[in-house]
C-alpha positions, -999 to +999 in steps of 0.1 A: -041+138+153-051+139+116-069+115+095-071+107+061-095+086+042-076+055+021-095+039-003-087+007-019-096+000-053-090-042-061-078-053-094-101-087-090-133-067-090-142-066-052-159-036-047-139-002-038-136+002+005-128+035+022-112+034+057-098+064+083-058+061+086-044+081+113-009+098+108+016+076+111-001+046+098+008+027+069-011+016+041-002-017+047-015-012+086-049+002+073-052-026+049-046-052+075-067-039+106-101-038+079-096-075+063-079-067+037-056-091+022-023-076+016+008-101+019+032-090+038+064-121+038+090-098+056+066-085+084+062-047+068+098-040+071+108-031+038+126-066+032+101-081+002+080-068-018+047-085-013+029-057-002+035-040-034+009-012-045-002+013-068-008+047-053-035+063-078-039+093-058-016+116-031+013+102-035+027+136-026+015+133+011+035+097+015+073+102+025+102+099-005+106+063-021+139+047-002+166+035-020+151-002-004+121+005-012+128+010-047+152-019-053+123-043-041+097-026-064+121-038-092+111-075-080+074-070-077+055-082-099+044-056-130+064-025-114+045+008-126+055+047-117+028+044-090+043+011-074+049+018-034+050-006-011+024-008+014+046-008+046+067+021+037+036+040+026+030+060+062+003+089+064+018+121+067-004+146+051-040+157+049-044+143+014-068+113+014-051+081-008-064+062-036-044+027-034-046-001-060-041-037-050-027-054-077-040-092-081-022-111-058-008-150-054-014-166-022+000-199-012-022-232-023-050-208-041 
């Protein structure tokens, strides 16, 4: 099975973390099973976009954006050319990711 390294780079300042993804694993999978806060309202199905993302490197290794996929990047918050989200982001490819998580705004906090 191949591997990939994603590391997540934090626009809050945490410091940068580096975890294996196996193929067929999302971003937003990855980000989950290593503590890493990613909301995720719709359950990583492609129905929100709170597990919006920038992918700073391989983006040519991820699968095509969806038409779905794109209409709820035009909700997230500060779209960019690099916006994914997380969920639909599943490793296919042998190119390690670089993956921006953009500040995010939880509940009460």
């Amino acid at each position: 099975m191949k591997a990939v390294n994603i590391t997540f780079k934090f626009q809050d300042g945490q410091p940068d973390q580096t975890h294996v993804a196996a193929e067929g694993e999302s971003v937003l999978d990855v980000a989950l099973n290593n503590d890493i806060q990613l909301q995720h309202n719709c359950g990583g199905v492609c129905g929100c976009s709170t597990c919006h993302v920038y992918i700073e490197q391989g983006e040519a290794d991820l699968p095509e954006i969806s038409d779905a996929e794109e209409d709820f990047i035009d909700r997230a918050e500060n779209p960019r050319i690099s916006s994914r989200l997380g969920c639909q982001c599943v490793v296919q490819g042998n190119a390690d990711l670089v993956v921006r998580i953009p500040t995010q705004h939880f509940l009460g906090h």
